[in-house]
C-alpha positions in Angstrom: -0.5 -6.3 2.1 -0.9 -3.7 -0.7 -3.7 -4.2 -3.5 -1.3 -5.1 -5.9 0.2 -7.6 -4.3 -3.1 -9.1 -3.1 -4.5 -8.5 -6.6 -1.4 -10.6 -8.2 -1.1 -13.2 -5.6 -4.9 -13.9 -5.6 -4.6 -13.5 -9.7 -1.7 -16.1 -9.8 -3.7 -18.6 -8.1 -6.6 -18.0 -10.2 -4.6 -18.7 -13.5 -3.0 -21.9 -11.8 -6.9 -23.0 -11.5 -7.8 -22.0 -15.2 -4.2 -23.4 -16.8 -5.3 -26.6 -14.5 -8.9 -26.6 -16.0 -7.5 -26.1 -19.9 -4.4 -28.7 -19.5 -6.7 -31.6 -18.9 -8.5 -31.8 -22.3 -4.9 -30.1 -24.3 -2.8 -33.0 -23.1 -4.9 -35.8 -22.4 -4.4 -38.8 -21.3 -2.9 -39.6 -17.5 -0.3 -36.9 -17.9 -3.3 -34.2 -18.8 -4.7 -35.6 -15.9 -2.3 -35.8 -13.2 -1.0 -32.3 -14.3 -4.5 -30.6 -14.2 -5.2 -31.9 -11.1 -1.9 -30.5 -9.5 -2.6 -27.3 -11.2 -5.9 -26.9 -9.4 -5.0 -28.4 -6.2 -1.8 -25.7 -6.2 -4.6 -22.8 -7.2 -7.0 -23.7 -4.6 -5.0 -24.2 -1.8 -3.3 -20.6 -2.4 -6.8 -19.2 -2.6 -7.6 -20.5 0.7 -4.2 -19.9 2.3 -4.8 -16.0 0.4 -8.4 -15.6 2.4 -6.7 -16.9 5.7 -4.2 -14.5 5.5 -6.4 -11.7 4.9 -8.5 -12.7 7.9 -5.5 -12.6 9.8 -4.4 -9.3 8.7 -7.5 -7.8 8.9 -7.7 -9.2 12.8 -4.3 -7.7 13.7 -5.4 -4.4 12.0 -8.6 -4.2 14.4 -6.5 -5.2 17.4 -3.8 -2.5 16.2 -6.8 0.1 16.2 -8.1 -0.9 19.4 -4.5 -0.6 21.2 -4.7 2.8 19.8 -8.1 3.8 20.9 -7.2 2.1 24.2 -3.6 4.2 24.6 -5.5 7.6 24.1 -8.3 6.9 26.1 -5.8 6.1 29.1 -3.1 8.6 28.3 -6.5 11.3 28.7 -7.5 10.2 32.0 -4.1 10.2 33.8 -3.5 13.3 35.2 -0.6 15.1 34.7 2.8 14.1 36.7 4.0 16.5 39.2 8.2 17.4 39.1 9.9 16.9 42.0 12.4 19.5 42.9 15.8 18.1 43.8 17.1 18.8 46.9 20.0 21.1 46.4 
């Protein structure tokens, strides 16, 4: 995941809390309400679906690395194959 996109995905959920937080006392009423309420509950659930994935991502990048470190350390301790010669 780039830093843009992680700064505009973690960004859209943020102003999904804050349009959630203002639309309650602009509308009013039930409707201001219900409709803040979904607004918040839709930005907080991406924020914590957001971290997850970055956990996730972060996790496969330290297993990638280790595969890595693991492949070089192995393909140093082999030593090198022999050719056979065909028989002519």
């Amino acid at each position: 995941m780039t830093s843009r996109t992680r700064l505009l995905s973690f960004g859209g959920a943020a102003v999904l809390i804050v349009l959630g937080v203002i639309a309650d006392p602009m509308l009013g009423g039930i409707t201001g309400e219900a409709i803040a309420i979904a607004l918040v509950s839709v930005g907080a659930i991406a924020v914590v679906s957001l971290v997850f994935l970055e956990v996730g991502l972060s996790e496969d990048r330290e297993r990638a690395r280790e595969r890595a470190v693991r492949t070089v350390r192995t393909v140093r301790r082999r030593p090198p194959r022999r050719r056979r010669r065909r028989p002519d």
